[in-house]
Steps between C-alpha positions, in 0.01 A plus 500: 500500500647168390420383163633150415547417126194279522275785565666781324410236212161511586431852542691540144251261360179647701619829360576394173122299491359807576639718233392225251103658543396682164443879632442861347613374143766248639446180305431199708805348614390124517320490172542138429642161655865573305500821714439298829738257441744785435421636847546178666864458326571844544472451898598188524194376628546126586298150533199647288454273197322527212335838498160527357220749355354474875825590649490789306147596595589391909848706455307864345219453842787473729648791330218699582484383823893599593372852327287528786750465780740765325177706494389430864513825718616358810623191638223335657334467144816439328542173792138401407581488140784332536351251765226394250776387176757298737183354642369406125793371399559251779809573626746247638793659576822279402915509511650465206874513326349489115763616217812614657308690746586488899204401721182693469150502543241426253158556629307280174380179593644290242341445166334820552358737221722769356239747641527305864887519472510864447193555741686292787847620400436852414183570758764400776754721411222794483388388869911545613467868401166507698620307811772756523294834497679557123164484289511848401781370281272295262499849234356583188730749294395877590538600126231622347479322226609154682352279721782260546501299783842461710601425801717789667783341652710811577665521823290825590148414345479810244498323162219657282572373195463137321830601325700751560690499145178536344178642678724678785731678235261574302269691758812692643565579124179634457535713820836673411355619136181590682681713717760641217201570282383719827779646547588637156179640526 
C-alpha cells in the first residue's frame, strides 16, 4: 500500500490524537489549551489560527470519535464512522505546495477548525486504509497493560505491539523468566 507523506502525517496525528484520551490511570493528554497548541506545532498542523477553549472541547469529541474507528470490528462500521466526520467537517478537497512541501492534498476547506482539519485530513487517510481492504491495520497495542493505538504498517501485517522497545520487550521479557522460573522448577 502506498502511503504519501501527506497521509502518513495524518495517520501519525490520528494516532497520536488518540493516545492523548486519559485511560486506566493515564493522565489526560490534552489537559489544557497550552497542550493543544503543542499538538498542533508538534504536527505541523497548518492554516488553523488562534486556537481556543472550544477548539479544545471540539478537538477531545473528535478524539473520541477517531477512538471509535480504531475500535470498529469490521470495515463497514469503520467506513460509516469515518463517512459521518469528513461529512461534518465539510470537506473540500484542495492542491497545495505549503512550506517546502511538493504538491499534496489537503482535504480542509479553508479557514476550517483545528478539529475539521484533523477530521478532513486525518478521517481521509483512515478511509485509504479502508478503501484498500487494510483496516485490520488500525491496532490497539496487544499488551496487557496498554491500549495504545497504532497503525501496523509492517510489510506482513503481524505487529502486536504499540512499541516494540517497550510493551513488546517487555512481554517477551516476561515470557522468558516465566518459562526459566518453570524450568528451574
Amino acid at each position: 500500500m502506498l502511503i504519501t507523506h501527506d497521509t502518513r502525517c495524518a495517520l501519525d496525528a490520528v494516532v497520536d490524537l488518540v493516545n492523548t484520551a486519559p485511560e486506566d490511570g493515564v493522565a489526560e493528554g490534552l489537559p489544557d489549551l497550552g497542550a493543544l497548541e503543542r499538538f498542533v506545532a508538534g504536527h505541523r498542523i497548518s492554516d488553523v489560527g488562534t486556537l481556543s477553549e472550544l477548539d479544545l472541547s471540539a478537538v477531545r469529541r473528535l478524539r473520541a470519535r477517531f477512538a471509535a474507528v480504531f475500535a470498529a470490528p469490521d470495515a463497514r462500521i469503520a467506513a460509516g464512522l469515518i463517512n459521518e466526520l469528513v461529512a461534518a467537517a465539510g470537506t473540500t478537497p484542495r492542491l497545495t505546495d505549503h512550506d517546502d512541501y511538493d504538491w499534496h492534498v489537503h482535504y480542509f476547506a479553508p479557514g476550517a477548525s483545528v478539529a475539521d482539519h484533523l477530521a478532513a485530513d486525518c478521517g481521509m487517510a483512515l478511509a485509504f486504509f479502508v478503501v484498500a481492504g487494510e483496516q485490520e491495520r488500525l491496532r490497539r497495542c496487544e499488551a496487557p497493560d496498554c491500549r495504545r493505538a497504532f497503525v501496523d504498517l509492517s510489510r506482513n501485517r503481524s505487529r502486536r505491539y504499540c512499541d516494540s522497545r517497550t510493551c513488546g520487550n517487555r512481554l517477551h521479557v516476561a515470557a522468558y523468566r516465566a518459562r526459566r522460573k518453570e524450568a528451574a522448577g
